[in-house]
mmJSON file of the N, C-alpha and C atoms, coordinates in Angstrom:
{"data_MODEL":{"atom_site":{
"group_PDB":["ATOM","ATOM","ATOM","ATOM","ATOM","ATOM","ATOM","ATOM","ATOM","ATOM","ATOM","ATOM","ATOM","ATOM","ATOM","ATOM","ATOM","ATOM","ATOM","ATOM","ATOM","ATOM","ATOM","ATOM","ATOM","ATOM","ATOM","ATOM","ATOM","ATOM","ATOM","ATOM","ATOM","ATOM","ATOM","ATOM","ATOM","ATOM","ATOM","ATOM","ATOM","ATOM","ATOM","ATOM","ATOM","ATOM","ATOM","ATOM","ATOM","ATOM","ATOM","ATOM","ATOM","ATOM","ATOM","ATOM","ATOM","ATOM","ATOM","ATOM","ATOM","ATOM","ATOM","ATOM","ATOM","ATOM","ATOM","ATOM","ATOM","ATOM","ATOM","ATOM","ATOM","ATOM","ATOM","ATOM","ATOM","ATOM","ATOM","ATOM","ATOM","ATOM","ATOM","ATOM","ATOM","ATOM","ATOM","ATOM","ATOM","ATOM","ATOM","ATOM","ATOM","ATOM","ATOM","ATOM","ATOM","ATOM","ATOM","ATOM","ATOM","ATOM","ATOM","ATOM","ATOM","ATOM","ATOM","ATOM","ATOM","ATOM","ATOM","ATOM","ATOM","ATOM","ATOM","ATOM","ATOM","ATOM","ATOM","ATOM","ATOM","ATOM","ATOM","ATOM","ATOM","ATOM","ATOM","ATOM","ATOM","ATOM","ATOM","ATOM","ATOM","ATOM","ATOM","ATOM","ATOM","ATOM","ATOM","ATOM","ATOM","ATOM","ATOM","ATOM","ATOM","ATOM","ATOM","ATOM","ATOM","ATOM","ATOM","ATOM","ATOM","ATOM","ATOM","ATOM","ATOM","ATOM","ATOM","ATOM","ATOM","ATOM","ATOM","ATOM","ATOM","ATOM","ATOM","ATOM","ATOM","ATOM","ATOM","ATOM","ATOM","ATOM","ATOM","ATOM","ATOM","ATOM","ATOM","ATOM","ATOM","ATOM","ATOM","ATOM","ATOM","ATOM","ATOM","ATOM","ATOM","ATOM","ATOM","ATOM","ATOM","ATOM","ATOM","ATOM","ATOM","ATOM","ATOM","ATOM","ATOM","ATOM","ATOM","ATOM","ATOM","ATOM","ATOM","ATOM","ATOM","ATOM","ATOM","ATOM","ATOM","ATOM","ATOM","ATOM","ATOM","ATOM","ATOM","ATOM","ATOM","ATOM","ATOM","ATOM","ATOM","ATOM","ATOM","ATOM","ATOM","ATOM","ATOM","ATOM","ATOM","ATOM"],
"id":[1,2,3,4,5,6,7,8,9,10,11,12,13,14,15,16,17,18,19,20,21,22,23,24,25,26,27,28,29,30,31,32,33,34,35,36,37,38,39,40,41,42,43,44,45,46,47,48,49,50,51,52,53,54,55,56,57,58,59,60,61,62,63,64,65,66,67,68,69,70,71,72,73,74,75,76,77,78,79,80,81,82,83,84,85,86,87,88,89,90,91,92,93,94,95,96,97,98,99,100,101,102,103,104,105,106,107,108,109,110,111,112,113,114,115,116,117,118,119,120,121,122,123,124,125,126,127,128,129,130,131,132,133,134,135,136,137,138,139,140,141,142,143,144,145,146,147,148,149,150,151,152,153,154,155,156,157,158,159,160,161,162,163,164,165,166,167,168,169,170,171,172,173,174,175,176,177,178,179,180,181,182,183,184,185,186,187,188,189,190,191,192,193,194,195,196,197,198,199,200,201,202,203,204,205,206,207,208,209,210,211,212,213,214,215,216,217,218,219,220,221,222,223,224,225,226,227,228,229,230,231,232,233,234],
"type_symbol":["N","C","C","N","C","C","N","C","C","N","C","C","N","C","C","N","C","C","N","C","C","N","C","C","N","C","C","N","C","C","N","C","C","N","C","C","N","C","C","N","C","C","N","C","C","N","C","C","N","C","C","N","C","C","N","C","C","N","C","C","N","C","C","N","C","C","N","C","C","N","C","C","N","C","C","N","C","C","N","C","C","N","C","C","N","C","C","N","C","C","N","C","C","N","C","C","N","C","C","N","C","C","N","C","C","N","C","C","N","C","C","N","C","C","N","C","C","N","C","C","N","C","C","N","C","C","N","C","C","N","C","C","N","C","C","N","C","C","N","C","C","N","C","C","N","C","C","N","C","C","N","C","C","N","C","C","N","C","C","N","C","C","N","C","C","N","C","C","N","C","C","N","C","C","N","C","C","N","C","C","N","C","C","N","C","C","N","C","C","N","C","C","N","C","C","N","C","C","N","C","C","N","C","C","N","C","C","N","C","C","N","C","C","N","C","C","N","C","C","N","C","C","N","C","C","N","C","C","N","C","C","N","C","C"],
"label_atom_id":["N","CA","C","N","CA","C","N","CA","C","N","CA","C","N","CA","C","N","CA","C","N","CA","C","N","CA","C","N","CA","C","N","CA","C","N","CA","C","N","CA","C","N","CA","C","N","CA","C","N","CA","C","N","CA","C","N","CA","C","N","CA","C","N","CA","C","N","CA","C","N","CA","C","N","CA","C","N","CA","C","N","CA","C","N","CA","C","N","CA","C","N","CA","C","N","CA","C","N","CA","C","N","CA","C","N","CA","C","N","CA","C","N","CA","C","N","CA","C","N","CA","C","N","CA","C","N","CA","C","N","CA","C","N","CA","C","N","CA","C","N","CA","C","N","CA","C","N","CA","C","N","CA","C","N","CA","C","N","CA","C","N","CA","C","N","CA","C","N","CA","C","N","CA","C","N","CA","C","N","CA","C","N","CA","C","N","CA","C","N","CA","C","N","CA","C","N","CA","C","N","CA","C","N","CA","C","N","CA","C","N","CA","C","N","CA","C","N","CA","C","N","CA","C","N","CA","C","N","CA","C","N","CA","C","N","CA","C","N","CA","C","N","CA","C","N","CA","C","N","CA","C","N","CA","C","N","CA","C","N","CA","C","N","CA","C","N","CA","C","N","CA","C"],
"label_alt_id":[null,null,null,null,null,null,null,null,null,null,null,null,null,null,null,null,null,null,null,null,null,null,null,null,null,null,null,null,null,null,null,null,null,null,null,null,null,null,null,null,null,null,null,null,null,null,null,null,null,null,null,null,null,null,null,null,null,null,null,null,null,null,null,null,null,null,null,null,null,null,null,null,null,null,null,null,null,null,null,null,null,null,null,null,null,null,null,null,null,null,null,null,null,null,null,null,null,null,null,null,null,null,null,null,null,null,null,null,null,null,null,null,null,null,null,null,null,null,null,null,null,null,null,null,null,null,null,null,null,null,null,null,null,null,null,null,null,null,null,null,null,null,null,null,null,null,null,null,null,null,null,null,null,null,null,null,null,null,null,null,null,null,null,null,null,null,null,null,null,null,null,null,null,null,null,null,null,null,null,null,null,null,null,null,null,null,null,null,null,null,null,null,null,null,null,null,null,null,null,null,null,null,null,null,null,null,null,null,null,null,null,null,null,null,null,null,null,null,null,null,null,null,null,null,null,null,null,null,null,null,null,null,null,null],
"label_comp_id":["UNK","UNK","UNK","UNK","UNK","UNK","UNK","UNK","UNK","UNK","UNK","UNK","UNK","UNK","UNK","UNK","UNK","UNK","UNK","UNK","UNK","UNK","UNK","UNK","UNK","UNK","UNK","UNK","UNK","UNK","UNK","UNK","UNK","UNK","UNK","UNK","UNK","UNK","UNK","UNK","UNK","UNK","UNK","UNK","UNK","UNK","UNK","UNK","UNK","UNK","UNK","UNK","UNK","UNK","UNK","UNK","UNK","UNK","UNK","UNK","UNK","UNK","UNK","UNK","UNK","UNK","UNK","UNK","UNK","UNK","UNK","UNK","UNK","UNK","UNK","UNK","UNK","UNK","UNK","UNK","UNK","UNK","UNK","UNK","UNK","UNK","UNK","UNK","UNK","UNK","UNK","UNK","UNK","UNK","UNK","UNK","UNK","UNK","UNK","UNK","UNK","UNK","UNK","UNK","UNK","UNK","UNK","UNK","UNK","UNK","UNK","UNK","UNK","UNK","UNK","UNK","UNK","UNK","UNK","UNK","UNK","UNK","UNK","UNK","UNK","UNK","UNK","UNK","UNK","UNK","UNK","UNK","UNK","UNK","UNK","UNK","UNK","UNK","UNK","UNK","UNK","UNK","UNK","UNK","UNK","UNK","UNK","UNK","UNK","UNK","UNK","UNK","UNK","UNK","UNK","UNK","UNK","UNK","UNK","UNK","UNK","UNK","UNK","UNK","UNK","UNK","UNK","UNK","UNK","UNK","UNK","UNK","UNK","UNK","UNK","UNK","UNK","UNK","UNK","UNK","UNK","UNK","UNK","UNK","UNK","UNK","UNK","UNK","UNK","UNK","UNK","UNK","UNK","UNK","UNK","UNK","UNK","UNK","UNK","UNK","UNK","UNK","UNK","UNK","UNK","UNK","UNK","UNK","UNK","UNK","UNK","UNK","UNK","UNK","UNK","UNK","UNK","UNK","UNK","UNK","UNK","UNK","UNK","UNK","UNK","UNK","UNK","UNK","UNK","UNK","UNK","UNK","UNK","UNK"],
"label_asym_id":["A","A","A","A","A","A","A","A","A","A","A","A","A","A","A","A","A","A","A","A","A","A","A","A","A","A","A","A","A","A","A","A","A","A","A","A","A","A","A","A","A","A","A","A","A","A","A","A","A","A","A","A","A","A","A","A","A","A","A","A","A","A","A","A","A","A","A","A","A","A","A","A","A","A","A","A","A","A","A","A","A","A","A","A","A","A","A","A","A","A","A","A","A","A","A","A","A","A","A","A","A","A","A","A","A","A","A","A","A","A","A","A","A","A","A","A","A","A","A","A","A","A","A","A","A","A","A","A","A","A","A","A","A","A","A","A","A","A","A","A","A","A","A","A","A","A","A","A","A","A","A","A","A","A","A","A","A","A","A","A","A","A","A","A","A","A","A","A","A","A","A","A","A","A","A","A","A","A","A","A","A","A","A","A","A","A","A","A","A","A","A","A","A","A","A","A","A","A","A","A","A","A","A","A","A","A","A","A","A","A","A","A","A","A","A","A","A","A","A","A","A","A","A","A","A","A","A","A","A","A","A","A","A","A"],
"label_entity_id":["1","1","1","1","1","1","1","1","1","1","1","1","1","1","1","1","1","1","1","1","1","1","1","1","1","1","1","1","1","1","1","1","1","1","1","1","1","1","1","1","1","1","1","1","1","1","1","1","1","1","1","1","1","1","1","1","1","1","1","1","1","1","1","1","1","1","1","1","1","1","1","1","1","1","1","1","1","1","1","1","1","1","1","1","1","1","1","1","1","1","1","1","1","1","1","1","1","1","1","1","1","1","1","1","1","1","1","1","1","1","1","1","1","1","1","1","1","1","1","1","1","1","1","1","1","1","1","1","1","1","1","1","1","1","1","1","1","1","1","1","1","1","1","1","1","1","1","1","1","1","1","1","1","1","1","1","1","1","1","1","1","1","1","1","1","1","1","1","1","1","1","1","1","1","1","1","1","1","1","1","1","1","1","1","1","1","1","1","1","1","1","1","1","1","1","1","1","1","1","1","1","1","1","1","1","1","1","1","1","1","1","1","1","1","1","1","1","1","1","1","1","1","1","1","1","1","1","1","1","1","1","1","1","1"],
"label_seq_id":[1,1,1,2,2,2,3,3,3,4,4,4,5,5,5,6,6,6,7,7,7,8,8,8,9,9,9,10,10,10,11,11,11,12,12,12,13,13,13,14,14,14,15,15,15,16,16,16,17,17,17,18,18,18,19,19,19,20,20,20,21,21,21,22,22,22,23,23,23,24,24,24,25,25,25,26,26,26,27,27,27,28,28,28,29,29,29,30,30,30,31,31,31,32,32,32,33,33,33,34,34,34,35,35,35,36,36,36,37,37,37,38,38,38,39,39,39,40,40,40,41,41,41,42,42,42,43,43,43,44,44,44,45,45,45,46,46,46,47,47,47,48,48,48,49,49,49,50,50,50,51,51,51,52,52,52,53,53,53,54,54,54,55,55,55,56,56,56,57,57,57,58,58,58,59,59,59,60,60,60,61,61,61,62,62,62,63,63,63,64,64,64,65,65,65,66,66,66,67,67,67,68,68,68,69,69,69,70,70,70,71,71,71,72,72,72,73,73,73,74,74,74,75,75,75,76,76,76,77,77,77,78,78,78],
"pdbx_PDB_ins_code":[null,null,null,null,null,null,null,null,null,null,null,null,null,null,null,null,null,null,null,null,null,null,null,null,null,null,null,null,null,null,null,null,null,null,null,null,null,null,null,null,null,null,null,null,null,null,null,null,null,null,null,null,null,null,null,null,null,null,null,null,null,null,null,null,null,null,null,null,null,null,null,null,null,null,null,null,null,null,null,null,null,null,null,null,null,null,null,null,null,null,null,null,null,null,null,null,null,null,null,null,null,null,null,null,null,null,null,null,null,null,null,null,null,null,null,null,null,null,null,null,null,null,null,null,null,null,null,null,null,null,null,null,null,null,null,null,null,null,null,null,null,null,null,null,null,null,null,null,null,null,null,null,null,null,null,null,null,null,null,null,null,null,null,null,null,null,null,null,null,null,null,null,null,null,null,null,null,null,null,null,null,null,null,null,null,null,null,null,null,null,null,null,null,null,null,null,null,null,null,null,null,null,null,null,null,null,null,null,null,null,null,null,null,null,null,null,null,null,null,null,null,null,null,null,null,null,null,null,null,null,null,null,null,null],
"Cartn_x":[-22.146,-20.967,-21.406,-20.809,-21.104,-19.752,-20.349,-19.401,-19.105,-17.563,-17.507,-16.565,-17.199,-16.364,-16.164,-14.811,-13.681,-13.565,-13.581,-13.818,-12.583,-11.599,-11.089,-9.844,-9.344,-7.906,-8.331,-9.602,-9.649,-9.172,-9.93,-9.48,-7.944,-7.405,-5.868,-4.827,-5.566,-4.721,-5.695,-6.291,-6.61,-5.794,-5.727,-4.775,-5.8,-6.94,-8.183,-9.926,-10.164,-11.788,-12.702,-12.674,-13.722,-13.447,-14.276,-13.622,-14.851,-15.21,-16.485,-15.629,-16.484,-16.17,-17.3,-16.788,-17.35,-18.12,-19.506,-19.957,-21.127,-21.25,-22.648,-23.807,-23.213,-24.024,-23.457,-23.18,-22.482,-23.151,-22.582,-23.068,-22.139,-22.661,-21.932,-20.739,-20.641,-19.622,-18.547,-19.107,-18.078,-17.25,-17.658,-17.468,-16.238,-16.842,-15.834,-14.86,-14.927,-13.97,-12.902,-13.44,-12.282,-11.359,-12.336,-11.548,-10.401,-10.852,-9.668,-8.722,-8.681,-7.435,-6.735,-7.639,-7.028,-6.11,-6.468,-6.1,-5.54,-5.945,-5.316,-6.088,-6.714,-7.683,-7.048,-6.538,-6.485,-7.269,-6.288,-6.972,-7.841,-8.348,-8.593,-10.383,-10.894,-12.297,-12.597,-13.828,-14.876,-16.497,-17.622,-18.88,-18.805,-20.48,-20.307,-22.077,-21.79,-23.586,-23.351,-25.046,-25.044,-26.35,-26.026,-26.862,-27.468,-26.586,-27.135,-27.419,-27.296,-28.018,-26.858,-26.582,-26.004,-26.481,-25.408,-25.451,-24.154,-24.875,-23.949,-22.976,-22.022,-20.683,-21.409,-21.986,-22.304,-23.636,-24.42,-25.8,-25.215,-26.55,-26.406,-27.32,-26.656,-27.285,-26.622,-27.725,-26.77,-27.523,-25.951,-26.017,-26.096,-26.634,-27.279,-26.158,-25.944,-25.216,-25.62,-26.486,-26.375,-26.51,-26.022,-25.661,-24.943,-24.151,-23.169,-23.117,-21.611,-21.508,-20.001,-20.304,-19.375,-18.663,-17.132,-16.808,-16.217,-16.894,-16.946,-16.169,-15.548,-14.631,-15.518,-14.668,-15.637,-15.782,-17.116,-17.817,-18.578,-18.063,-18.814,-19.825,-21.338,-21.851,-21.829,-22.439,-21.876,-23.212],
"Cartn_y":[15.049,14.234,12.788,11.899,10.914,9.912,9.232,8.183,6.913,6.738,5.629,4.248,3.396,2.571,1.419,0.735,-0.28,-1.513,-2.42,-3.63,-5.054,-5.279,-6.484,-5.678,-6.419,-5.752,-4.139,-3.807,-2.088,-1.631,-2.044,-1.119,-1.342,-2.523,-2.462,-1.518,-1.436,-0.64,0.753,1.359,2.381,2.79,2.153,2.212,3.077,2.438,2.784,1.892,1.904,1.183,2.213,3.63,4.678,6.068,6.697,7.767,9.034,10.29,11.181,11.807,11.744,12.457,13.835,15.173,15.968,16.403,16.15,15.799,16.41,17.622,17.997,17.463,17.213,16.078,15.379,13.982,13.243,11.978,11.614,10.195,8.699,7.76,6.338,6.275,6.271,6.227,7.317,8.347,9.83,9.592,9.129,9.165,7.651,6.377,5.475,6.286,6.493,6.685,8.221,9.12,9.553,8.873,7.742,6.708,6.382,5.819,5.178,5.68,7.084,8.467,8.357,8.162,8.615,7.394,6.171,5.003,4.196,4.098,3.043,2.313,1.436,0.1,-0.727,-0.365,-1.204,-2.501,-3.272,-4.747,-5.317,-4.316,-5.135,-5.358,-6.362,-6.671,-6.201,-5.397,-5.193,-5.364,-5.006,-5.263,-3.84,-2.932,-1.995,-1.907,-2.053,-1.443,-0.328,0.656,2.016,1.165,2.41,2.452,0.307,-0.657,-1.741,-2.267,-2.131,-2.929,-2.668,-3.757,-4.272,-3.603,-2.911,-2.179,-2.368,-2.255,-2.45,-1.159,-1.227,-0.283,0.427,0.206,0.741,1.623,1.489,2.341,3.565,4.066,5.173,6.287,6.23,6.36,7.867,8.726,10.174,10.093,10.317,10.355,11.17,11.006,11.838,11.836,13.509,13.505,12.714,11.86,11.498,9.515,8.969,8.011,7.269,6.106,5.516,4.017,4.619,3.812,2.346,1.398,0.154,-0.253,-0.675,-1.018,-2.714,-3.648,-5.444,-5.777,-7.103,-7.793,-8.803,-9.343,-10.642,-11.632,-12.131,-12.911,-14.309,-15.637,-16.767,-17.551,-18.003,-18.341,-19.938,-20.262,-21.787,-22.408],
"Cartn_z":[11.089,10.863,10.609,9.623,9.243,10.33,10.513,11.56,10.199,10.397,9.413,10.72,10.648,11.314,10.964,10.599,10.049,10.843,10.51,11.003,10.143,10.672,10.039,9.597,8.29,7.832,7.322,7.115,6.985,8.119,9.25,10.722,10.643,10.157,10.208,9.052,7.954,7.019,7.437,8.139,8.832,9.974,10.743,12.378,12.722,12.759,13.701,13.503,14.461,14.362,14.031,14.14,13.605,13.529,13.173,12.64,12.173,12.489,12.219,10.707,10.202,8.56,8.377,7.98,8.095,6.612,6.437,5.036,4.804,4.184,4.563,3.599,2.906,1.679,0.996,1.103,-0.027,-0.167,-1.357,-1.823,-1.626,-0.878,-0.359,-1.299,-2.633,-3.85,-3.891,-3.321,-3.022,-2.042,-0.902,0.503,0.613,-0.063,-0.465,-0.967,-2.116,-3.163,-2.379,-1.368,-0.388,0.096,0.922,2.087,1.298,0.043,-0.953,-1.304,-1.224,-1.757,-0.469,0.569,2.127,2.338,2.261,2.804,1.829,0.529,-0.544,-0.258,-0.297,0.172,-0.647,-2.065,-3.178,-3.521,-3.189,-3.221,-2.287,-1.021,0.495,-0.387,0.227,-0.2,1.363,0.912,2.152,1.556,2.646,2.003,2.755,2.588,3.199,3.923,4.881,5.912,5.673,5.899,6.336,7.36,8.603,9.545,9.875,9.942,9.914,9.23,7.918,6.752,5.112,5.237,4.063,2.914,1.989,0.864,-0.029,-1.853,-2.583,-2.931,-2.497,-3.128,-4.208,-5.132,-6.589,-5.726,-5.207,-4.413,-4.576,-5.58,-5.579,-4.286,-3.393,-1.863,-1.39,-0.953,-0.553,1.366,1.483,3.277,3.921,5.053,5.938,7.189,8.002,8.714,9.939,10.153,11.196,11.02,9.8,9.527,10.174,9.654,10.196,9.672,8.404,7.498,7.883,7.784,8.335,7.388,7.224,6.239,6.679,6.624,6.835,6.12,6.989,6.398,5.659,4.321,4.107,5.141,4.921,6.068,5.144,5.468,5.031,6.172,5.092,6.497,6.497,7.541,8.124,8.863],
"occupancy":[1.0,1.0,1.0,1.0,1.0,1.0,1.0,1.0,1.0,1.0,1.0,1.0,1.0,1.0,1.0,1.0,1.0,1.0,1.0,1.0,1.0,1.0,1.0,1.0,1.0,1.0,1.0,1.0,1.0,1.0,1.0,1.0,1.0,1.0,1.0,1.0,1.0,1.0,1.0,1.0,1.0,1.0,1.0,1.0,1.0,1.0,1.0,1.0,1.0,1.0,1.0,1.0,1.0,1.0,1.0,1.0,1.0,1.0,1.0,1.0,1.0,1.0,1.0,1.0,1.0,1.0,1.0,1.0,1.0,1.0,1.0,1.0,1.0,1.0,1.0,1.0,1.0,1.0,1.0,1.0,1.0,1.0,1.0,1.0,1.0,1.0,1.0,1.0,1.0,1.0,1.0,1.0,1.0,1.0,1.0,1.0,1.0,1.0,1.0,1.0,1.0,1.0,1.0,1.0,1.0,1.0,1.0,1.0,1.0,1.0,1.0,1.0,1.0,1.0,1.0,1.0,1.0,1.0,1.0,1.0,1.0,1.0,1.0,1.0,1.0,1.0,1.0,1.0,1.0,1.0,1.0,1.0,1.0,1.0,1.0,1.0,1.0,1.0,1.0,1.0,1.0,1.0,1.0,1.0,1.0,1.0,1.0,1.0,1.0,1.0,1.0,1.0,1.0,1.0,1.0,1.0,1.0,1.0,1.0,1.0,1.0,1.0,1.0,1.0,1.0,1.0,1.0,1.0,1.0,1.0,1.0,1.0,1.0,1.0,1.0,1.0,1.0,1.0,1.0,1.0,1.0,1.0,1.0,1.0,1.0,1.0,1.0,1.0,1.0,1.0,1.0,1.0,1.0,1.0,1.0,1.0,1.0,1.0,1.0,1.0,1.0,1.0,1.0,1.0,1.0,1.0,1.0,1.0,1.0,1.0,1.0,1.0,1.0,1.0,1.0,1.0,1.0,1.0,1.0,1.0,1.0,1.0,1.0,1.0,1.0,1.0,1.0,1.0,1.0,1.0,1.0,1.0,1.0,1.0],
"B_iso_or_equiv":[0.0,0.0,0.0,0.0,0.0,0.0,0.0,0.0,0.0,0.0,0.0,0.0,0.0,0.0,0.0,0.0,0.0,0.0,0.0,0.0,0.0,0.0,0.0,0.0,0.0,0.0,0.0,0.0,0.0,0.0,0.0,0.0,0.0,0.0,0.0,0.0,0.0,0.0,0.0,0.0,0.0,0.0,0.0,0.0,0.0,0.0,0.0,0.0,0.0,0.0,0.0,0.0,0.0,0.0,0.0,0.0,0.0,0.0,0.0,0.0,0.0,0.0,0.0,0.0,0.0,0.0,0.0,0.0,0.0,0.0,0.0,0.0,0.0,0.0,0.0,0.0,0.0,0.0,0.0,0.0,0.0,0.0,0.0,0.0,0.0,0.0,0.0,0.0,0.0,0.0,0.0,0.0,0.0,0.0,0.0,0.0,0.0,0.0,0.0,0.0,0.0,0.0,0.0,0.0,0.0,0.0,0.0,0.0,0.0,0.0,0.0,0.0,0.0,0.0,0.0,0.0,0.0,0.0,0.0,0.0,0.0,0.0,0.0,0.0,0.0,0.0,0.0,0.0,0.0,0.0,0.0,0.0,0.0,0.0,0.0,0.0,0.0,0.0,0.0,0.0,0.0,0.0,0.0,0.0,0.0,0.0,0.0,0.0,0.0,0.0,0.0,0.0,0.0,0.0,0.0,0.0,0.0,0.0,0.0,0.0,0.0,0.0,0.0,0.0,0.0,0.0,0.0,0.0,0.0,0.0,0.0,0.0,0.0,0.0,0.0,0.0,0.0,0.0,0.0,0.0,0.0,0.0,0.0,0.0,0.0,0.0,0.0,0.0,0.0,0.0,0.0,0.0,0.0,0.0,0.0,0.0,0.0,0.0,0.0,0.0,0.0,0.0,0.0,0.0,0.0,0.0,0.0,0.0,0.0,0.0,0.0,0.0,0.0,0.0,0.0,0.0,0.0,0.0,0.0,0.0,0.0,0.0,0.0,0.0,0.0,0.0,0.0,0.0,0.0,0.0,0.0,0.0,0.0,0.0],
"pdbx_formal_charge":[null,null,null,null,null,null,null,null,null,null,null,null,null,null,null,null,null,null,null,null,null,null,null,null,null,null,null,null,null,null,null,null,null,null,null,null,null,null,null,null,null,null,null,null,null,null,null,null,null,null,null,null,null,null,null,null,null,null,null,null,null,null,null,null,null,null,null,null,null,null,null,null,null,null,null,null,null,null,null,null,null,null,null,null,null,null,null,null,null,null,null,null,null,null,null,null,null,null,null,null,null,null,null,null,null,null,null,null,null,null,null,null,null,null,null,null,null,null,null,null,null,null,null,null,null,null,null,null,null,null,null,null,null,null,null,null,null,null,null,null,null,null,null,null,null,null,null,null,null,null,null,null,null,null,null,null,null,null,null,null,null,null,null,null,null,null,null,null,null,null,null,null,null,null,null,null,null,null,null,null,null,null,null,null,null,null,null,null,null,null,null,null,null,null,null,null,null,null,null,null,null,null,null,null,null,null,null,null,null,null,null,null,null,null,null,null,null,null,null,null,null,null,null,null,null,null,null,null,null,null,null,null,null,null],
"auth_seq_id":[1,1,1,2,2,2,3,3,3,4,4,4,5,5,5,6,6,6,7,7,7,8,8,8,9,9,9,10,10,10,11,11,11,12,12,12,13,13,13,14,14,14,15,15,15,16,16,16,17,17,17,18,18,18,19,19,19,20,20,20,21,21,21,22,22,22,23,23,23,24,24,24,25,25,25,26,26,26,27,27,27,28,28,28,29,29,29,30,30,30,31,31,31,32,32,32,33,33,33,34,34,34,35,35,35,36,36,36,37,37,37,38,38,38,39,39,39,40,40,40,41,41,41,42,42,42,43,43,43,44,44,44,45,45,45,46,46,46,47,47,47,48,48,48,49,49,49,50,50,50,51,51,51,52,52,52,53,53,53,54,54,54,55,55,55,56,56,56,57,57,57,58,58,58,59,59,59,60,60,60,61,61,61,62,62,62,63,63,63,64,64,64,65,65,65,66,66,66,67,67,67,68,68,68,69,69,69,70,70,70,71,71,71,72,72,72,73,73,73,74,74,74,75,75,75,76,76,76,77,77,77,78,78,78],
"auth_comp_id":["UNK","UNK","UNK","UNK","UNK","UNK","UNK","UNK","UNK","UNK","UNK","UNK","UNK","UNK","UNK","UNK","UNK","UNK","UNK","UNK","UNK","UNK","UNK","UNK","UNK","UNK","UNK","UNK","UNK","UNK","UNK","UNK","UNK","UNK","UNK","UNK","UNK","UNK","UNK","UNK","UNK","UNK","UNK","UNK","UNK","UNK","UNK","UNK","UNK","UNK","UNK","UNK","UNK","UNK","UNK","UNK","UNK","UNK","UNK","UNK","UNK","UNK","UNK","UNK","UNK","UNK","UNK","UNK","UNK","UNK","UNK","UNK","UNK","UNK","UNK","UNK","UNK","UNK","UNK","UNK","UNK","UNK","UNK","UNK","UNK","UNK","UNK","UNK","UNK","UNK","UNK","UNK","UNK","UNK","UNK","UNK","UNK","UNK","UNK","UNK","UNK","UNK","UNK","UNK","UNK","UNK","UNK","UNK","UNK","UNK","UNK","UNK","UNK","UNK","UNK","UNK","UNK","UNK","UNK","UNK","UNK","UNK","UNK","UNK","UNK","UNK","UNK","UNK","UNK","UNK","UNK","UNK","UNK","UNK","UNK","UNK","UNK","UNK","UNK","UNK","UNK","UNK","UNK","UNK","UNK","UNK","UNK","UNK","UNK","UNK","UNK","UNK","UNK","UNK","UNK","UNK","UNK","UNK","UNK","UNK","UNK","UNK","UNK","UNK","UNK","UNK","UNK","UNK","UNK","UNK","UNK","UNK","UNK","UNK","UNK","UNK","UNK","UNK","UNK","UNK","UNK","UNK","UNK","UNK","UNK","UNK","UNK","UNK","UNK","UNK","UNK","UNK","UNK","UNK","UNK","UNK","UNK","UNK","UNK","UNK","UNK","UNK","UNK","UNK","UNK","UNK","UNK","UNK","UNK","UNK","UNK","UNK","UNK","UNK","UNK","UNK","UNK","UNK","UNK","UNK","UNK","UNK","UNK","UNK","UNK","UNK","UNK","UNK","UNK","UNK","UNK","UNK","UNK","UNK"],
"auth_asym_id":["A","A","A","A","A","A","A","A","A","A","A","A","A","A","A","A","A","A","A","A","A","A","A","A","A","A","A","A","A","A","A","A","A","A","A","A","A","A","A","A","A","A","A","A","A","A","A","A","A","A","A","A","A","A","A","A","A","A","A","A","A","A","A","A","A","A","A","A","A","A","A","A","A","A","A","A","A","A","A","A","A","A","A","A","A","A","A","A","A","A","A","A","A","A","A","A","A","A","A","A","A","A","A","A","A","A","A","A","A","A","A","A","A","A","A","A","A","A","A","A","A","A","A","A","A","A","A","A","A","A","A","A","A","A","A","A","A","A","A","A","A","A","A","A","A","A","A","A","A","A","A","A","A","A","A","A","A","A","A","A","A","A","A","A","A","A","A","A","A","A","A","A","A","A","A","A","A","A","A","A","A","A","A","A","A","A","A","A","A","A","A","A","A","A","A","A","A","A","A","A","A","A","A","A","A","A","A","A","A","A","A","A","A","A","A","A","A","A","A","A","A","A","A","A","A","A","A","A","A","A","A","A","A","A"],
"auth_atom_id":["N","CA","C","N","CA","C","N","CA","C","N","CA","C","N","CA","C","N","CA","C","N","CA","C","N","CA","C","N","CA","C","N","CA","C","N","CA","C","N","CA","C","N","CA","C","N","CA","C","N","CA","C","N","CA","C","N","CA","C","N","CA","C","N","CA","C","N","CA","C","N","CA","C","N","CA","C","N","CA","C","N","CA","C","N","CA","C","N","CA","C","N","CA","C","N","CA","C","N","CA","C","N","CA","C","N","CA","C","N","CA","C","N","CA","C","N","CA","C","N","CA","C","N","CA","C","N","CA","C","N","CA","C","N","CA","C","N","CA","C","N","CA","C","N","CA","C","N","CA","C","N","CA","C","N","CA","C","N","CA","C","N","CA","C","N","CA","C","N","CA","C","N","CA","C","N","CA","C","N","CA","C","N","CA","C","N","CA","C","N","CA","C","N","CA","C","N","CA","C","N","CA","C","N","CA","C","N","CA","C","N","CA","C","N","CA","C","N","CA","C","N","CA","C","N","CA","C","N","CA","C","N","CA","C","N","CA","C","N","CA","C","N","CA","C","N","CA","C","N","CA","C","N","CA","C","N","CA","C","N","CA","C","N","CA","C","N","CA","C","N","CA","C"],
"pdbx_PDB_model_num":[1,1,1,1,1,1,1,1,1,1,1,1,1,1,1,1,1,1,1,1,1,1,1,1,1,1,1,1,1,1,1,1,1,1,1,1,1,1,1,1,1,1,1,1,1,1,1,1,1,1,1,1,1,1,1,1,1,1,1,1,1,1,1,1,1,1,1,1,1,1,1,1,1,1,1,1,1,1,1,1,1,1,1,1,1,1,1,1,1,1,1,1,1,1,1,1,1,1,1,1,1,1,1,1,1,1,1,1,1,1,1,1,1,1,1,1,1,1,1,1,1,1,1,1,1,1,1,1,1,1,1,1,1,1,1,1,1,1,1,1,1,1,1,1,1,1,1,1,1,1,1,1,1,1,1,1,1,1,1,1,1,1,1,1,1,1,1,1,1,1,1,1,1,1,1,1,1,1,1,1,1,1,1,1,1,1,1,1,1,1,1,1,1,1,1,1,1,1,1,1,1,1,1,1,1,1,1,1,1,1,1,1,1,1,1,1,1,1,1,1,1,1,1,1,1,1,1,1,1,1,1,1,1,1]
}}}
């Protein structure tokens, strides 16, 4: 199971902070592009970690069930 957990106005247009997704092979772009059927995201901007580390939406990245992909609010630094 891939753990996806929401952070900022996602966790809010979710009505949850996380969530196990049952995936026996998929790709970061597949697995988005569910959330998006499931939830609408539409317009919300997020960035997306897997496992801690910052990744581009476009990565063509295939996940492993024991992952754990973050979906961040935008963040400015200071």
């Amino acid at each position: 199971m891939i753990e996806v957990k929401y952070f900022g106005a996602v966790a809010e247009k979710t009505k949850c902070d996380f969530e196990k997704v049952s995936f026996s092979q998929v790709s970061l772009q597949e697995l988005l592009q569910n959330l998006d059927k499931k939830y609408q995201f539409n317009s919300l901007s997020f960035s997306v970690a897997v496992n801690q580390k910052i990744v581009s939406k476009a990565t063509d990245y295939t996940l492993q069930t024991s992952d754990i992909v973050a979906l961040l609010p935008p963040f400015a630094g200071g």
